[in-house]
C-alpha positions in Angstrom: -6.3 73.3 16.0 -10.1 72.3 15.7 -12.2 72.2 19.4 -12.8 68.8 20.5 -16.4 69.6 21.2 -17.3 70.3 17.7 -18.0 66.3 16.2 -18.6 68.4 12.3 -15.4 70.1 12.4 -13.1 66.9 13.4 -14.6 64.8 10.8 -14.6 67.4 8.4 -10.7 68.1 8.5 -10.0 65.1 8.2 -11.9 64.9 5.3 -10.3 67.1 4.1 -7.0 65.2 4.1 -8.9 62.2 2.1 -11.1 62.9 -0.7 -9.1 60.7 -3.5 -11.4 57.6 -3.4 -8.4 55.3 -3.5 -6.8 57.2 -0.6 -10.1 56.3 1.4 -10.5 52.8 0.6 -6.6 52.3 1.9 -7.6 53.8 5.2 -10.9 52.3 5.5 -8.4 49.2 5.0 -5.2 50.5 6.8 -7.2 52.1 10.1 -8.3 49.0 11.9 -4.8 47.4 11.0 -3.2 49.8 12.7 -5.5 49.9 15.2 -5.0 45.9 16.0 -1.0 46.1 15.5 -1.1 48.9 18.1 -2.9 46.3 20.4 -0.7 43.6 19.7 2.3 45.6 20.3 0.4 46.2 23.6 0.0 42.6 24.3 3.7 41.8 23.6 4.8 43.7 26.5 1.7 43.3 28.8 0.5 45.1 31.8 2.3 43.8 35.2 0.9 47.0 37.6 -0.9 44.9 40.5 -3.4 47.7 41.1 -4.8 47.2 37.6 -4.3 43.5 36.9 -6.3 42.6 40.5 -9.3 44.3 38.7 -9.6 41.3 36.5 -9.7 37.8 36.5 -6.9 36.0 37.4 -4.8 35.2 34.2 -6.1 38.0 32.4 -3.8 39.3 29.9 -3.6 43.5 29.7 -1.7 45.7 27.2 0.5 47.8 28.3 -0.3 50.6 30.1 0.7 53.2 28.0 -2.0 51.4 25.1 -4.8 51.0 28.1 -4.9 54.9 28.0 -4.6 55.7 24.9 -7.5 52.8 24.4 -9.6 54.5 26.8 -8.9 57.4 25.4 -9.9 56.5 22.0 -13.4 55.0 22.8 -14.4 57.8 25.4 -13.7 60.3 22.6 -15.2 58.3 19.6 -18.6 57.8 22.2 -18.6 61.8 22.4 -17.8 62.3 18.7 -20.4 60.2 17.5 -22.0 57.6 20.2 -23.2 55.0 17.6 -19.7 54.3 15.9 -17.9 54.8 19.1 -20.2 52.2 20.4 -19.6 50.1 17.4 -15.4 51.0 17.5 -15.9 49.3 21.2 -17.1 46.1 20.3 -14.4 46.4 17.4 -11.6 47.0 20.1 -13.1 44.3 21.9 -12.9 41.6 19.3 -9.4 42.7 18.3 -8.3 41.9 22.1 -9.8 38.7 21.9 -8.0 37.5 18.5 -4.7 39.2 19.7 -4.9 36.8 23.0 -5.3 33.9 21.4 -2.3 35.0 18.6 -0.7 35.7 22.0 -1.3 32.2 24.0 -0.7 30.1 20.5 2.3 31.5 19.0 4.1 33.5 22.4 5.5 37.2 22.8 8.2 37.0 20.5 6.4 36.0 17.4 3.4 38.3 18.3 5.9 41.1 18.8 7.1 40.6 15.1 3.8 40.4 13.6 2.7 43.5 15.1 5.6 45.3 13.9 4.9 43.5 10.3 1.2 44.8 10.5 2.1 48.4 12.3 4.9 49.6 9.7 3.3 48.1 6.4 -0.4 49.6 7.4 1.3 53.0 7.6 3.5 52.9 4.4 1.0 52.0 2.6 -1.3 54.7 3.8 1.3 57.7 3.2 1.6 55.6 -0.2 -1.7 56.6 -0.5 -1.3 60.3 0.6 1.8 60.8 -2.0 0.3 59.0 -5.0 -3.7 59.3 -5.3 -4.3 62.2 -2.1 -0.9 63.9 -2.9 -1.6 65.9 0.2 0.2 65.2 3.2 -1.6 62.6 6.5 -3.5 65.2 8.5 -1.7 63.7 12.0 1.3 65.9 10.3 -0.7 69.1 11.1 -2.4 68.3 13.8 -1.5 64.9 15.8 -5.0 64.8 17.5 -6.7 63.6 13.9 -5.1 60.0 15.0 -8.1 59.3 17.3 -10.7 60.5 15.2 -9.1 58.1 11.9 -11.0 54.8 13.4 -14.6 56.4 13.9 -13.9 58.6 10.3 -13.7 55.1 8.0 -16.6 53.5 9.9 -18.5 56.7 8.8 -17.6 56.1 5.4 -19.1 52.9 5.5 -21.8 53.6 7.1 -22.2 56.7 4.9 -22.9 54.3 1.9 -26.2 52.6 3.5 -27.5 55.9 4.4 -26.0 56.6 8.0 -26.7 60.4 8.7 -27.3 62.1 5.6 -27.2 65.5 7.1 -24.6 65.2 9.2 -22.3 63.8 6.3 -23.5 66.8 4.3 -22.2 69.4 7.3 -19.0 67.7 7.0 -18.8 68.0 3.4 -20.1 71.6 3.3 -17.0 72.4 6.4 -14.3 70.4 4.8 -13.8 73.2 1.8 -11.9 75.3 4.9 -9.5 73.1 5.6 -8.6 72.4 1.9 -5.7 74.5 0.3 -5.6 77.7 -1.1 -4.9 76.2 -4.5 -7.7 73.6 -4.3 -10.4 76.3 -2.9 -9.6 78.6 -5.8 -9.9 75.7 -8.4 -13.3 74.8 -6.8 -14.3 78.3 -7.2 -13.3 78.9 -10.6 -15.0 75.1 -11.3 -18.2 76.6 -10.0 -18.0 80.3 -11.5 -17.6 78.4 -14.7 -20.4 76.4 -14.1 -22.8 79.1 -13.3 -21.0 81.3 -16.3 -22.2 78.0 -18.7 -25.8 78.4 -16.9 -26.0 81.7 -17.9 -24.7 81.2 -21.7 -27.5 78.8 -22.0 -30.1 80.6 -20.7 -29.2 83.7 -22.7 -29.2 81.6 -25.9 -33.0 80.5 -24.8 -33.6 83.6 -24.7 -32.3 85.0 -27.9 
C-alpha cells in the first residue's frame, strides 16, 4: 500500500485504475453522488450523542456519527493531499449538508432514507459498469480500500486539470502511474514506444541513404 504522505503517489494509483476517458467522466459524475447519498444516509439516522449535538445550535440536524468521522476524515486528508481541492471538497461537503437538510425537513426520514439508497447503489453500479466495460480493470478500493478518500479530490483534479490546474504536478502523476499499471499494459507501452523509436530510426536512416 502507497504512504499517505506522498500526495503524487495516491493520485497516481488511482490513475492508474482510470485512464479510459469514459471510465473518468462516470466518476467525475458518480463521486460526488456517492459522496451526497453517503450524507443522506447519514442524515436518515442522525446524530443523538448529547456531547456533540450541545456543540451546535439547537435544532441542528447531525449525521450519524459513524459519517461525522469518516467526513472529517475525508477533508483533513484531502486538505493534506492537496489544500486547494480539499478546500474546495469542504465547501462541496458543506453545500451537500445543506440540500440534504432541507430534502430531510420537506420530505422526512423515510423518504430521504430511500433516495439515498436510490442514489448510493445506482452511483456505484454504474461506476463498476464503467470499470468492466470501457476501464476493464477492476475499482482500485478492491486493492487497496484507502483509494475511497482520495476518489472526491482525484475528479476535482480532473477538472481542474483541464483549465490548467498544476501542470507539473499532473505530469508527476502521469509519469508515476505507469507502476501501478499491469504487467500486460506496461509491456504493451514499451513495445508502443520501442516501436516508435524503431520508426524514428527507419526514417532517419532513409534521410540518410
Amino acid at each position: 500500500m502507497v504512504m499517505i504522505v506522498n500526495s503524487v503517489e495516491q493520485y497516481a494509483e488511482y490513475a492508474s485504475y482510470h485512464r479510459n476517458m469514459v471510465n473518468v467522466i462516470i466518476h467525475i459524475i458518480a463521486v460526488p453522488i456517492i459522496v451526497f447519498s453517503s450524507l443522506l444516509l447519514g442524515l436518515s439516522f442522525p446524530c443523538n450523542i448529547a456531547s456533540i449535538t450541545s456543540l451546535f445550535p439547537s435544532g441542528t440536524v447531525l449525521p450519524n456519527i459513524v459519517v461525522l468521522i469518516l467526513g472529517a476524515y475525508l477533508i483533513g486528508l484531502s486538505l493534506f493531499l492537496e489544500p486547494f481541492l480539499g478546500a474546495v471538497l469542504a465547501f462541496e461537503l458543506w453545500a451537500m449538508y445543506t440540500v440534504g437538510v432541507n430534502i430531510l425537513t420537506t420530505y422526512g426520514y423515510n423518504t430521504t432514507l430511500y433516495i439515498a439508497l436510490g442514489l448510493f447503489l445506482a452511483s456505484w453500479i454504474v461506476q463498476f459498469f464503467g470499470h468492466g466495460v470501457h476501464e476493464k480493470r477492476a475499482p482500485a478500493l478492491l486493492t487497496n480500500i484507502f483509494q475511497i478518500f482520495v476518489a472526491p479530490t482525484f475528479v476535482l483534479l480532473e477538472l481542474f486539470g483541464h483549465f490548467g490546474y498544476r501542470p507539473e504536478f499532473q505530469k508527476k502523476i502521469r509519469n508515476s502511474l505507469v507502476k501501478y499499471l499491469p504487467k500486460n499494459n506496461i509491456n504493451n507501452n514499451n513495445n508502443n514506444n520501442n516501436n516508435n523509436n524503431n520508426s524514428v530510426a527507419k526514417k532517419r536512416s532513409s534521410k540518410h541513404a
